[in-house]
Backbone as XML, in Angstrom:
<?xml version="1.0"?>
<chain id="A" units="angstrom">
  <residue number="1" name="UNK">
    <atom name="N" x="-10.029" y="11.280" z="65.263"/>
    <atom name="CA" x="-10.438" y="11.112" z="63.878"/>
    <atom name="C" x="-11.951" y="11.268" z="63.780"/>
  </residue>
  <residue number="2" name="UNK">
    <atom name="N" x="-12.623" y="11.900" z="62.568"/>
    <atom name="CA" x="-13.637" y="12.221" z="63.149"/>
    <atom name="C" x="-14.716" y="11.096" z="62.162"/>
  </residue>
  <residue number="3" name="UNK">
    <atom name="N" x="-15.339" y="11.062" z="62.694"/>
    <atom name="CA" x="-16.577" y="9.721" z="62.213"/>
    <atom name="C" x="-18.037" y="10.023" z="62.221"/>
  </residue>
  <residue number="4" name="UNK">
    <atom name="N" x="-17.999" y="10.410" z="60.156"/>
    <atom name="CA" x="-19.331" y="10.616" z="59.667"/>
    <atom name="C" x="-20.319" y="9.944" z="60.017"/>
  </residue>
  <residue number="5" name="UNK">
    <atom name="N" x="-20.371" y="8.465" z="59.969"/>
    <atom name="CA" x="-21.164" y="7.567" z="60.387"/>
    <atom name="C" x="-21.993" y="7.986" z="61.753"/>
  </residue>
  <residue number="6" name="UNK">
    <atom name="N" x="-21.011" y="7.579" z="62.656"/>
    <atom name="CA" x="-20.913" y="7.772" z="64.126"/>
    <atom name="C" x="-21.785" y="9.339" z="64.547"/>
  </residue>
  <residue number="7" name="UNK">
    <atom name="N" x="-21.516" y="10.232" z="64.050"/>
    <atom name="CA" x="-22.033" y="11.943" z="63.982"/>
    <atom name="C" x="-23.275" y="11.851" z="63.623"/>
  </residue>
  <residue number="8" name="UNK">
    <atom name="N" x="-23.500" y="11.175" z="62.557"/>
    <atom name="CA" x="-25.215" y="11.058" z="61.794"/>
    <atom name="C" x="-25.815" y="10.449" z="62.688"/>
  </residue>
  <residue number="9" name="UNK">
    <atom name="N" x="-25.867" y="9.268" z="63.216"/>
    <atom name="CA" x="-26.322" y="7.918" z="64.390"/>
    <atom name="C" x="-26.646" y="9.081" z="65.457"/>
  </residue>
  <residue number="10" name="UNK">
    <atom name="N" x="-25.388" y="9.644" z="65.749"/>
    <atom name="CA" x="-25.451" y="10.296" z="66.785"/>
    <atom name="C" x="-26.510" y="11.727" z="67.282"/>
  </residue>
  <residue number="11" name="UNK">
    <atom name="N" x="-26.503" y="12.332" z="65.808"/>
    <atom name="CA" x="-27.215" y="13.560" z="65.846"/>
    <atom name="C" x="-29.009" y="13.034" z="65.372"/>
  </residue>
  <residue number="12" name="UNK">
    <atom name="N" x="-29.213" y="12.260" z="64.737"/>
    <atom name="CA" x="-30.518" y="11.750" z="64.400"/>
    <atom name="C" x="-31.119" y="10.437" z="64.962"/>
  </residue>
  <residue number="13" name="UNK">
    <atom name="N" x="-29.984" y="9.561" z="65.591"/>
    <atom name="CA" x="-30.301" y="8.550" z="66.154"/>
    <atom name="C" x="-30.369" y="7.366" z="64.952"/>
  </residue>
  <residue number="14" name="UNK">
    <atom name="N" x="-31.411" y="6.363" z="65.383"/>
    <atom name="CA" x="-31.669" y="4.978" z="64.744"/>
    <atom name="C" x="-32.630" y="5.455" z="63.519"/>
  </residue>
  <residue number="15" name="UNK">
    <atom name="N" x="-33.220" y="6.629" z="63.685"/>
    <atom name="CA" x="-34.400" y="7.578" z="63.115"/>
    <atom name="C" x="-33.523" y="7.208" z="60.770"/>
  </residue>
  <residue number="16" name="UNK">
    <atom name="N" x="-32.456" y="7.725" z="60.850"/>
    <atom name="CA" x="-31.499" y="7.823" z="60.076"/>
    <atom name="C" x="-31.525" y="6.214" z="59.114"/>
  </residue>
  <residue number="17" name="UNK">
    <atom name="N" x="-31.668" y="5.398" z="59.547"/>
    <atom name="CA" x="-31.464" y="3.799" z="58.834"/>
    <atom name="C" x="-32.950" y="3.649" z="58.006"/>
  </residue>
  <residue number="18" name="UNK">
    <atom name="N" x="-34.439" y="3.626" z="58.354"/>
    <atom name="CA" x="-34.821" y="3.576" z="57.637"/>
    <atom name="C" x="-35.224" y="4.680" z="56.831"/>
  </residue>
  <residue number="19" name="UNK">
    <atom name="N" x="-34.523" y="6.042" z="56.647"/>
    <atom name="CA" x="-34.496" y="6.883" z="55.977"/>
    <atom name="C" x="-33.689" y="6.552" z="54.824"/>
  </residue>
  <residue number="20" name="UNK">
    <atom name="N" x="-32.571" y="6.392" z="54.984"/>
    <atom name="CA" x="-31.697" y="5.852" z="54.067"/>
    <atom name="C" x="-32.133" y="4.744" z="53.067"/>
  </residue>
  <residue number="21" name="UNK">
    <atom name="N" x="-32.445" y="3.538" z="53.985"/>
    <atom name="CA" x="-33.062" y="2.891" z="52.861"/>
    <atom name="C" x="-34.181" y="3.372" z="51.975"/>
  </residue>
  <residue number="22" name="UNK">
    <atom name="N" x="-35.260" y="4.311" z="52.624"/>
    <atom name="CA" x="-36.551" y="4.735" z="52.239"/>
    <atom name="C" x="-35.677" y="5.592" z="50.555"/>
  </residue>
  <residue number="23" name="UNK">
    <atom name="N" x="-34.910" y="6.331" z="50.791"/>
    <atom name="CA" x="-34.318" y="7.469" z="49.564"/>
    <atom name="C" x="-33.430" y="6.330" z="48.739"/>
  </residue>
  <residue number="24" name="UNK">
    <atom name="N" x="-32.668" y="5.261" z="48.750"/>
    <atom name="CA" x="-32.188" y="4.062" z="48.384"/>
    <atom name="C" x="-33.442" y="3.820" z="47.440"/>
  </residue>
  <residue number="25" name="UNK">
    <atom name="N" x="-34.117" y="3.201" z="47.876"/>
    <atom name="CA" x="-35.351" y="2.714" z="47.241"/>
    <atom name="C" x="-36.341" y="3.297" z="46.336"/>
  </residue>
  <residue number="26" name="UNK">
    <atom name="N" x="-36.193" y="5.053" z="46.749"/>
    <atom name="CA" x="-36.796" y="5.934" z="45.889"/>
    <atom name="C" x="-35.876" y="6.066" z="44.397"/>
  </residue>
  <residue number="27" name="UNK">
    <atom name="N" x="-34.298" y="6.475" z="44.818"/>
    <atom name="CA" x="-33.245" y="6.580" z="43.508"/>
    <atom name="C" x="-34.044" y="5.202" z="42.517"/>
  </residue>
  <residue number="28" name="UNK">
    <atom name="N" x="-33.909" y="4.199" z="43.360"/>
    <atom name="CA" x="-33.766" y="2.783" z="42.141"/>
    <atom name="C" x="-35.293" y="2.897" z="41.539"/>
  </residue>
  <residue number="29" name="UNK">
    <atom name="N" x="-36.420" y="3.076" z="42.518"/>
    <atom name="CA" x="-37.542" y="3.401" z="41.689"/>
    <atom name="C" x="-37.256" y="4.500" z="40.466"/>
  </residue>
  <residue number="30" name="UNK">
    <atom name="N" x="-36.676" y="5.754" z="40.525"/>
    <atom name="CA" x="-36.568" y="6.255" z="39.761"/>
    <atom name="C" x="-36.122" y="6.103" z="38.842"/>
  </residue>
  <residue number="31" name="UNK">
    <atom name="N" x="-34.539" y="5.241" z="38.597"/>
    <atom name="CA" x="-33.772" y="4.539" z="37.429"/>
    <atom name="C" x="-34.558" y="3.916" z="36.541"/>
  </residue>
  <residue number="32" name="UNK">
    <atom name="N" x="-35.414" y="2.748" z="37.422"/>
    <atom name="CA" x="-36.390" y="2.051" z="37.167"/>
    <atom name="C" x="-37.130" y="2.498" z="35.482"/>
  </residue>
  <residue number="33" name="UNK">
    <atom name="N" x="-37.118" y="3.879" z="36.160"/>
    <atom name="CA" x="-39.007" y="4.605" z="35.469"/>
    <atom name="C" x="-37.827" y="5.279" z="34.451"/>
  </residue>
  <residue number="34" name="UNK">
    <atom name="N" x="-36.951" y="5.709" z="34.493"/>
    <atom name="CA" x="-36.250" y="6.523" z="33.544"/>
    <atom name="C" x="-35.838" y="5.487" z="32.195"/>
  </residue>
  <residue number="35" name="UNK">
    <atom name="N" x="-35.581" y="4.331" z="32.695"/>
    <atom name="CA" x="-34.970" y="3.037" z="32.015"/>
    <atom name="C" x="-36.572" y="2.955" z="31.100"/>
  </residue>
  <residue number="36" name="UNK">
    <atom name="N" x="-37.504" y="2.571" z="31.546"/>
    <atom name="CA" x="-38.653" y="2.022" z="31.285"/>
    <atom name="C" x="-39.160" y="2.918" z="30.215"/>
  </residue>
  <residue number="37" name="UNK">
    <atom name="N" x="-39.040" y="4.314" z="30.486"/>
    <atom name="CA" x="-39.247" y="5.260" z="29.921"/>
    <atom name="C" x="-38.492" y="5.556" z="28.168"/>
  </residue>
  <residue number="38" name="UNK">
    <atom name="N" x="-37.236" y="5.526" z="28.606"/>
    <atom name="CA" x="-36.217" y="5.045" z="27.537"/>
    <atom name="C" x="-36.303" y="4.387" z="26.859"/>
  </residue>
  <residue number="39" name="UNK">
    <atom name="N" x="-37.213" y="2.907" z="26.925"/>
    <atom name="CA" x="-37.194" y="2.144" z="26.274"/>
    <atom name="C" x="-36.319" y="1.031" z="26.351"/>
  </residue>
  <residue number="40" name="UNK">
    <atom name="N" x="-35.577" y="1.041" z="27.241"/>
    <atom name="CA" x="-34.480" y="0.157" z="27.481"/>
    <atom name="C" x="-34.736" y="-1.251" z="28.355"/>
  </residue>
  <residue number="41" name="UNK">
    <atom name="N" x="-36.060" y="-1.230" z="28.869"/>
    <atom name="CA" x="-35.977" y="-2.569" z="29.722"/>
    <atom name="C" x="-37.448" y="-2.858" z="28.601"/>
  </residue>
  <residue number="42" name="UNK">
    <atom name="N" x="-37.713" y="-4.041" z="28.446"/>
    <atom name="CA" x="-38.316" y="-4.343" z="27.471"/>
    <atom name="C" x="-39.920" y="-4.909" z="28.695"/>
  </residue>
  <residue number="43" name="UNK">
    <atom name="N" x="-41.087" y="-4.939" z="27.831"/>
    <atom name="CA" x="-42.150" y="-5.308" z="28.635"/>
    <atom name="C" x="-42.816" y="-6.402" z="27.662"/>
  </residue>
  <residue number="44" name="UNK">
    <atom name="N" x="-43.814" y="-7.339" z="28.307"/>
    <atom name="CA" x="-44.412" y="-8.365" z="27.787"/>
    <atom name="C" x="-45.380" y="-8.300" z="26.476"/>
  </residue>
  <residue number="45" name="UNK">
    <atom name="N" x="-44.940" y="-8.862" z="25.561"/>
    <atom name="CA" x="-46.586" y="-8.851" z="24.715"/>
    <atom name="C" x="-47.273" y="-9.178" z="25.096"/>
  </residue>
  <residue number="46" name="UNK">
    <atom name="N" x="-47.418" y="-10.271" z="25.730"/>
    <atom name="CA" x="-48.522" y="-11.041" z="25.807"/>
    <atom name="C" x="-49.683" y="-10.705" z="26.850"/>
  </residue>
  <residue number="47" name="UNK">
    <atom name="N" x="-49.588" y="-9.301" z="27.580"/>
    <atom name="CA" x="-50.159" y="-8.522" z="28.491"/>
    <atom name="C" x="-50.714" y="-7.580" z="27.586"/>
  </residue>
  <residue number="48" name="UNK">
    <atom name="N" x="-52.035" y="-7.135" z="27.876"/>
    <atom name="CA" x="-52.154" y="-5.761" z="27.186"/>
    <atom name="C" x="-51.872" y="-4.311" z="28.637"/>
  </residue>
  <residue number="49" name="UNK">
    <atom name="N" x="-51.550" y="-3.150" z="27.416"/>
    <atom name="CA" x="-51.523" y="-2.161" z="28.464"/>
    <atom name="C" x="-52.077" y="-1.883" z="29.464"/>
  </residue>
  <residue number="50" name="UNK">
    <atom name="N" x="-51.806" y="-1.440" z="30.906"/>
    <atom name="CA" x="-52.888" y="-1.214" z="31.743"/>
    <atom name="C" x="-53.450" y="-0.330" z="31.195"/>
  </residue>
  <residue number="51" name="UNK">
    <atom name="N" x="-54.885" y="-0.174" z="32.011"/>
    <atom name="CA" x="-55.885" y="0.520" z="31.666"/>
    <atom name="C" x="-55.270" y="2.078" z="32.310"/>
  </residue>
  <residue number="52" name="UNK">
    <atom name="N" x="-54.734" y="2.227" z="33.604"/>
    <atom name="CA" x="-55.318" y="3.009" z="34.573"/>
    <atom name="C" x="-56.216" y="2.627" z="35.759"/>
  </residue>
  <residue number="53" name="UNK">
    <atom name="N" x="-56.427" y="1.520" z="35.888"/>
    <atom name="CA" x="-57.843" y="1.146" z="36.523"/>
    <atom name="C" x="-57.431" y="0.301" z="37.984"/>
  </residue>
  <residue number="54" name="UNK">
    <atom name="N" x="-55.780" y="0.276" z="38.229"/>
    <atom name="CA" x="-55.544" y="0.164" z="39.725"/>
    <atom name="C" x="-55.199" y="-1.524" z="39.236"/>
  </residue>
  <residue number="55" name="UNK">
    <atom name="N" x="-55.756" y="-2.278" z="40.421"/>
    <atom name="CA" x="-55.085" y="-3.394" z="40.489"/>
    <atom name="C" x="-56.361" y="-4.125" z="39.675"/>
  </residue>
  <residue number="56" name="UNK">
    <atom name="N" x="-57.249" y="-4.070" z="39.346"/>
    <atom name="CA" x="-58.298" y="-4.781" z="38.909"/>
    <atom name="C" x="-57.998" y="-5.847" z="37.357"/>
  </residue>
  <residue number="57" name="UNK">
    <atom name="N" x="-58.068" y="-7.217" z="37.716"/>
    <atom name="CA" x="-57.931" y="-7.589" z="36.216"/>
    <atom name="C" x="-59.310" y="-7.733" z="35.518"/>
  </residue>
  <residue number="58" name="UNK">
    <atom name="N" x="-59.214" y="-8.081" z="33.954"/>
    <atom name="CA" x="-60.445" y="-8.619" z="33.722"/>
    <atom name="C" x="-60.412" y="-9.755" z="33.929"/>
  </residue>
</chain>
């Protein structure tokens, strides 16, 4: 019986696990930004917009 799992492990090694999660993590970032984008996940008033200006507060 043949075993996808087992074949991937096998042909790329351990190399393969944090790849997976790495593209996992990229999809949901992306949902994320598409949602956000949409308008569908709601953001704070009581924050004003970032500037652009990185992590810096006033």
């Amino acid at each position: 019986m043949f075993d996808p799992l087992g074949a991937l492990l096998r042909t790329f090694g351990p190399f393969v696990i944090p790849v997976a999660l790495f593209v996992a993590g990229l999809v949901g970032y992306g949902v994320l930004v598409a949602l956000g984008r949409a308008g569908l996940v709601e953001t704070s008033d009581d924050e004003p917009a970032e500037s652009g200006d990185g992590w810096r507060r006033r």
